[in-house]
Steps between C-alpha positions, in 0.01 A plus 500: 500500500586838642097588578577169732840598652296898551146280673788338719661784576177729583361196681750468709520902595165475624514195727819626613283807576241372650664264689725755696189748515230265542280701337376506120401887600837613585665326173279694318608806670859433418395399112292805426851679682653337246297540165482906643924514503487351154277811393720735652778330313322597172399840611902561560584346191207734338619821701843443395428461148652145425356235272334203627715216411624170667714629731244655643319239555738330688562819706164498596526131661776625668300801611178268633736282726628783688128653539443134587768514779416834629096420566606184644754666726186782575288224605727296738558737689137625488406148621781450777392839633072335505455869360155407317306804554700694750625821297809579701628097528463528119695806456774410789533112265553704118726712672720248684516325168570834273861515547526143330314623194615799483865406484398231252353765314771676463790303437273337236488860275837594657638132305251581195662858459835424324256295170239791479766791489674297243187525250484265235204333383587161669539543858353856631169356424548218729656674767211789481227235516694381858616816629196738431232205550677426874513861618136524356422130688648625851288791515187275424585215698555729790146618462287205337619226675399637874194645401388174345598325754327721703191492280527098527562451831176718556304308291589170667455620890180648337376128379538315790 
């Protein structure tokens, strides 16, 4: 029953991607964004010397929807702008849209601070695998997404 309710679910995240993107290459852009925050949630869970545990993994769900958010954010405004493979459109769009993310970012670890000074074993591991894994996320999406966009867009003026 729940593998159902979870094919549902990730079936539905993809159309819903793919739909407002039409494209199966950009969803896979923002996925692999996604899988990469969930990394970076481990590595701050790692760095900061916490177990792995459940809460974790619910953190790191947490985590991928906001890397979610902020490469779909990234490429709107990469696409309203037409940037494809013009360098400067593509740096004007990621930093129209920074202020957005970055203020995300950081009332995310500013809200996450209170539960890892606390300490415990309960929630500083959550709120680590959040707070360190979307600091870690920004600076990536910042670079990954435009570059592979970049990189994309490339490829496809290249093919036709």
């Amino acid at each position: 029953m729940h593998g159902q309710v979870r094919g549902v679910v990730s079936n539905l995240l993809i159309t819903v991607l793919v739909m407002s993107f039409n494209s199966f290459t950009t969803t896979a852009l923002i996925l692999v964004n996604a899988l990469q925050a969930a990394m970076l949630g481990l590595l701050s869970v790692y760095i900061a010397d916490y177990p792995f545990g459940f809460t974790v993994i619910i953190g790191l769900l947490g985590l991928m929807g906001l890397a979610i958010n902020a490469a779909i954010v990234i490429l709107s405004e990469l696409n309203a702008t037409s940037a494809l493979t013009d360098k400067n459109k593509i740096i004007a769009a990621v930093m129209t849209c920074s202020r957005h993310i970055s203020s995300t970012t950081i009332t995310t670890v500013g809200g996450f601070l209170p539960l890892i000074l606390a300490g415990g074993g309960f929630w500083p591991p959550f709120a680590i695998t959040i707070a360190g894994g979307t600091v870690l996320t920004t600076m990536l999406s910042f670079y990954f997404v435009p570059i592979a966009y970049y990189l994309l867009s490339k490829r496809k003026l290249h093919c036709k």
